[in-house]
C-alpha positions as protocol buffer text, in pm:
chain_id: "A"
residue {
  index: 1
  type: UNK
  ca { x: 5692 y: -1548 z: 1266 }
}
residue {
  index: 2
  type: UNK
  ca { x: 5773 y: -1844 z: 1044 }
}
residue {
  index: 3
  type: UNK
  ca { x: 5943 y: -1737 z: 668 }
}
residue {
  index: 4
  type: UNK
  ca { x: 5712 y: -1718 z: 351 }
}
residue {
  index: 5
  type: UNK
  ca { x: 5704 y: -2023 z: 167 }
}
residue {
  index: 6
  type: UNK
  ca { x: 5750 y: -1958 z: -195 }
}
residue {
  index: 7
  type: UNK
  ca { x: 5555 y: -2191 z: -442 }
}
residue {
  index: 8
  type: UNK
  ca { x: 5812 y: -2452 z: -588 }
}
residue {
  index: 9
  type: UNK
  ca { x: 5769 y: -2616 z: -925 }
}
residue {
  index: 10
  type: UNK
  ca { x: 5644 y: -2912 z: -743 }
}
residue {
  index: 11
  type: UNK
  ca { x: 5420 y: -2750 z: -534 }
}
residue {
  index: 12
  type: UNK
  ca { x: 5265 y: -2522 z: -780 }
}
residue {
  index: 13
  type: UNK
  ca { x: 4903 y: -2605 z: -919 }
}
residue {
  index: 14
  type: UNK
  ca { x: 4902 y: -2774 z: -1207 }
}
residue {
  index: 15
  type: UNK
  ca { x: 4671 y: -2721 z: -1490 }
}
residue {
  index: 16
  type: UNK
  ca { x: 4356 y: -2879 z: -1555 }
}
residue {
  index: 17
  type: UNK
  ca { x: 4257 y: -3181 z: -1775 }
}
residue {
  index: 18
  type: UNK
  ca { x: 4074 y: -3036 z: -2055 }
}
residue {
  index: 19
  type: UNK
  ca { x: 3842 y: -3323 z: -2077 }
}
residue {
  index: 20
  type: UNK
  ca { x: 3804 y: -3408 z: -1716 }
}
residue {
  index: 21
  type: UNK
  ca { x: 3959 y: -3136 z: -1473 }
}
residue {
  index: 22
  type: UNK
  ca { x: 4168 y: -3348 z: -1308 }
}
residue {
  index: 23
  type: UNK
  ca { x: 4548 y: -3230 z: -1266 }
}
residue {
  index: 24
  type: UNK
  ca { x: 4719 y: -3294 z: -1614 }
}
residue {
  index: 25
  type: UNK
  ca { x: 5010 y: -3569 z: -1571 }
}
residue {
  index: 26
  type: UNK
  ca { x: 5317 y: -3437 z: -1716 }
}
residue {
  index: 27
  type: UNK
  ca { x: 5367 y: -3798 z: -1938 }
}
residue {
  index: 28
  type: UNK
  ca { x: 4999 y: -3702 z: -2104 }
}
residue {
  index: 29
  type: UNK
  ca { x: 5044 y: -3327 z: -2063 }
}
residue {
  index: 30
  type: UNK
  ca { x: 4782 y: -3122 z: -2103 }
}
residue {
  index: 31
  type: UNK
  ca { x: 4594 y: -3429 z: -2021 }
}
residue {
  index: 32
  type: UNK
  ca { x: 4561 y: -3669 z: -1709 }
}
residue {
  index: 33
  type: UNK
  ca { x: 4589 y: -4006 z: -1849 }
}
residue {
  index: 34
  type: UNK
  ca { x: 4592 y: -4202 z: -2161 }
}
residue {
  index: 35
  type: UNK
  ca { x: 4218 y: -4224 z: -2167 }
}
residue {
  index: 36
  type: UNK
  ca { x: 4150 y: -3820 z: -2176 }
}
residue {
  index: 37
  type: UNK
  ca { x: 4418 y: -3826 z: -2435 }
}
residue {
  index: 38
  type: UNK
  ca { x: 4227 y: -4075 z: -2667 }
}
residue {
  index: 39
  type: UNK
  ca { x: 3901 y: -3909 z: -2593 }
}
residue {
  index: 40
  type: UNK
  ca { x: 3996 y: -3566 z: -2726 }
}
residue {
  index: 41
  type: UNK
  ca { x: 4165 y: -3750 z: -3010 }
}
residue {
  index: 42
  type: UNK
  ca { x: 3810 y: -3938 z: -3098 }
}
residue {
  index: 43
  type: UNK
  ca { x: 3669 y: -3592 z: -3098 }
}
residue {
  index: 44
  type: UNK
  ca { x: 3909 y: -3464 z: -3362 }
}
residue {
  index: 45
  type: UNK
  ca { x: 3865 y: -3728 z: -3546 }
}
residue {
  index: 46
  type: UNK
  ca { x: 3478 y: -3748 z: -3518 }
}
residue {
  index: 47
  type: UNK
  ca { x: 3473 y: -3398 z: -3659 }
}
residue {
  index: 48
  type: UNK
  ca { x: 3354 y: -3259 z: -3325 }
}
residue {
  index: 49
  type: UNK
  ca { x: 3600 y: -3020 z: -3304 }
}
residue {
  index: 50
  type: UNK
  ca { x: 3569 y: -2765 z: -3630 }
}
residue {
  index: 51
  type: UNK
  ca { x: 3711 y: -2437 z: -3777 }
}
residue {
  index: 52
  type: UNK
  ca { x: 3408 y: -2228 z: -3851 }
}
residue {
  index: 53
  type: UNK
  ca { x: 3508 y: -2088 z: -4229 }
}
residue {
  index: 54
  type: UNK
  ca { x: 3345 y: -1761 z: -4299 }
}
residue {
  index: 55
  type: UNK
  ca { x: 3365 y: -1794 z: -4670 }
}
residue {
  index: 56
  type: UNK
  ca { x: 3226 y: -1964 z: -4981 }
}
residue {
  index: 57
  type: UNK
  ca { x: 3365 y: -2309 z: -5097 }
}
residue {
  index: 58
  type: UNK
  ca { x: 3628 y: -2205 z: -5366 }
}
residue {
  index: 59
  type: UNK
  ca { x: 3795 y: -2434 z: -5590 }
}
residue {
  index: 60
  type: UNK
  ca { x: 4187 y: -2466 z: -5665 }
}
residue {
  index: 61
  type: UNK
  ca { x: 4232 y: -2122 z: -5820 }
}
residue {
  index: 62
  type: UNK
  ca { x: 4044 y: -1917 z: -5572 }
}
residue {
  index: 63
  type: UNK
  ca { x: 3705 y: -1868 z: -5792 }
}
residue {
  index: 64
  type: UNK
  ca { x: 3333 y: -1957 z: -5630 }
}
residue {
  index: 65
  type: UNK
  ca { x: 3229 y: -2271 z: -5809 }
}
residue {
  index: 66
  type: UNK
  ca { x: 2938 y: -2069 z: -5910 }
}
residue {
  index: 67
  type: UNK
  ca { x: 3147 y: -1781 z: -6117 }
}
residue {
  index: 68
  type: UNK
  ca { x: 3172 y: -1846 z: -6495 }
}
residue {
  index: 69
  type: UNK
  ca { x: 3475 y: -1820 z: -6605 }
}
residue {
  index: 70
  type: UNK
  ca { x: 3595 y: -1555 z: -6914 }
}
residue {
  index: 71
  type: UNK
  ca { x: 3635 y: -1779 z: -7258 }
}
C-alpha cells in the first residue's frame, strides 16, 4: 500500500482570483495578474464598491443638518 501523501505548501490549492477565479499569483496576491489587480482598483475608484451607511448625513459635530440648533 503506497504512504499518504500529505498536501505540501506547494501542492496545496490556492485561492481564487476574486475578479476572475483563476489561481491568485503570490506577486499579485489575492489576485492573478496585474490586470485583475487594476480592475478591482477601477472599481474602488469608480465607486462600485460602497459601505451601505444606515444613518442620516450629519455634519462635523454629530447633529442632522436638519436639527436647529439651541441660541
Amino acid at each position: 500500500m503506497p504512504p499518504e501523501v500529505s498536501p505540501t505548501p506547494t501542492s496545496a490549492k490556492r485561492p481564487a482570483c476574486p475578479i476572475c477565479g483563476k489561481p491568485a499569483d503570490a506577486h499579485y496576491r489575492p489576485f492573478c495578474s496585474k490586470r485583475c489587480a487594476d480592475v478591482d482598483l477601477n472599481r474602488w475608484l469608480g465607486g462600485v464598491y460602497a459601505i451601505p451607511s444606515g444613518s442620516a448625513v450629519e455634519d462635523e459635530d454629530g447633529d442632522s443638518p436638519t436639527q436647529e440648533r439651541e441660541a
